[in-house]
C-alpha positions in Angstrom: -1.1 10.6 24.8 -3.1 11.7 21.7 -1.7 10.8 18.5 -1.4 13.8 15.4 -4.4 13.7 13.3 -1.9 13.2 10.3 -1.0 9.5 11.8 -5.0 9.5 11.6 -5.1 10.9 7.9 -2.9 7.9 7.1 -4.7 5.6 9.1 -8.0 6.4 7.1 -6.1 6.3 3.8 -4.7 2.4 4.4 -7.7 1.4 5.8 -9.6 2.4 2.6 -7.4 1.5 0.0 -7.3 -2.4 2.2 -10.8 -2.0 1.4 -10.4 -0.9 -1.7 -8.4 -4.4 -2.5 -12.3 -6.0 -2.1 -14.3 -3.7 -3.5 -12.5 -3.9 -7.1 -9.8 -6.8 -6.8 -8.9 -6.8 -10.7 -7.6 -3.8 -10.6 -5.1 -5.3 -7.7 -4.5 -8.5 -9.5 -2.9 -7.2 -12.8 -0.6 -5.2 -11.3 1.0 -8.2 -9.8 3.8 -9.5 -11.7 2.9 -12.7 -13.3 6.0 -14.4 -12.1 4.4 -14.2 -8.3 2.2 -16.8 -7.3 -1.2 -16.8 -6.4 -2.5 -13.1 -7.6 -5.9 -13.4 -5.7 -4.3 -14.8 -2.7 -1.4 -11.7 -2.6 -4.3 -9.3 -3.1 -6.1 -10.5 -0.3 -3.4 -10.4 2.0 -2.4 -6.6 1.0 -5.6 -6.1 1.6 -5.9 -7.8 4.5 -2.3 -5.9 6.0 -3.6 -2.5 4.9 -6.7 -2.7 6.9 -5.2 -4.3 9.6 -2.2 -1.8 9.9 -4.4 1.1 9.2 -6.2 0.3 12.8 -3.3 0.0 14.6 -1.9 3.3 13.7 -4.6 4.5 16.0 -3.9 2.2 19.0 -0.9 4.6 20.8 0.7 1.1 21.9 0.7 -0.5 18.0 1.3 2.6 16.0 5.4 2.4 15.8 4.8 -1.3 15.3 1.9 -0.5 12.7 4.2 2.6 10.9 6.7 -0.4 10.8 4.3 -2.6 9.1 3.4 -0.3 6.7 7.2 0.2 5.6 7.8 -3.5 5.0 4.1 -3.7 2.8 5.4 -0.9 0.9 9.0 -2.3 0.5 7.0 -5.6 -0.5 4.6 -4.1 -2.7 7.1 -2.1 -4.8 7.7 -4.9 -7.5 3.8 -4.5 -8.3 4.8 -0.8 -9.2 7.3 -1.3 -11.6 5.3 -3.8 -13.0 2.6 -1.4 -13.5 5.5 1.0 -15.0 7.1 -1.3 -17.3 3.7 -3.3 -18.5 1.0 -1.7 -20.4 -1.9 -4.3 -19.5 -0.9 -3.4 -15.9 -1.1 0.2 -16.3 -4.8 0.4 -15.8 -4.9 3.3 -18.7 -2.4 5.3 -16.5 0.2 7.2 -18.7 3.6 6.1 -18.4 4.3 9.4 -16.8 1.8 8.7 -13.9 3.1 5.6 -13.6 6.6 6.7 -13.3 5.6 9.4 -10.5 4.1 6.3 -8.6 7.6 5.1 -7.8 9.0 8.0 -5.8 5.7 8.3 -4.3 6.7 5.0 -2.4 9.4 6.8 -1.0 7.4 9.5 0.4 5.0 7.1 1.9 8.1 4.9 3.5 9.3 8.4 4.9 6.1 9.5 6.3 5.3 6.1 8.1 9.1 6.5 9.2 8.4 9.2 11.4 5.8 7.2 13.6 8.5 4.7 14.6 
């Protein structure tokens, strides 16, 4: 069975923001909170899931395990935001607005991986 090119679309867009988490890690590592440990160690794994996730969204047998994985990195990843939202040297010059937009984003992005479960 084929799988929607939207499952594709957000295939592509994990996969390059995983690699994203290489090309420029600073911008990763300030938005962790500094009361998690190891900052390089967290980006590298988020990057790491991202990619990895991202590829299994396009394997018909992984992608409901895959759209699951997604939805526990962005459960897992959501302290970073409000970090970013509360923290001005971990808004990366965002306004606070932007910032703020970011949250509910997460829900949109937890809703559309729920519906390849």
């Amino acid at each position: 069975m084929a799988l929607p090119w939207h499952l594709y679309l957000m295939a592509l867009l994990y996969i390059l923001a995983g690699i994203n988490h290489f090309r420029v890690p600073r911008i990763y590592m300030k938005m962790i909170p500094p009361s998690l440990p190891s900052p390089k160690s967290l980006n590298i794994i988020s990057g790491v899931a991202e990619i990895i996730l991202g590829i299994l969204l396009c394997i018909p047998v992984a992608s409901a395990f895959a759209a699951w994985g997604i939805i526990a990195l962005l459960i897992a990843i959501f302290p970073a935001n409000v970090y970013m939202y509360t923290n001005e040297k971990a808004a990366l010059g965002l306004p606070k607005w932007v910032r703020l937009i970011r949250l509910p984003i997460q829900l949109v992005l937890i809703y559309w991986a729920f519906l390849y479960t």
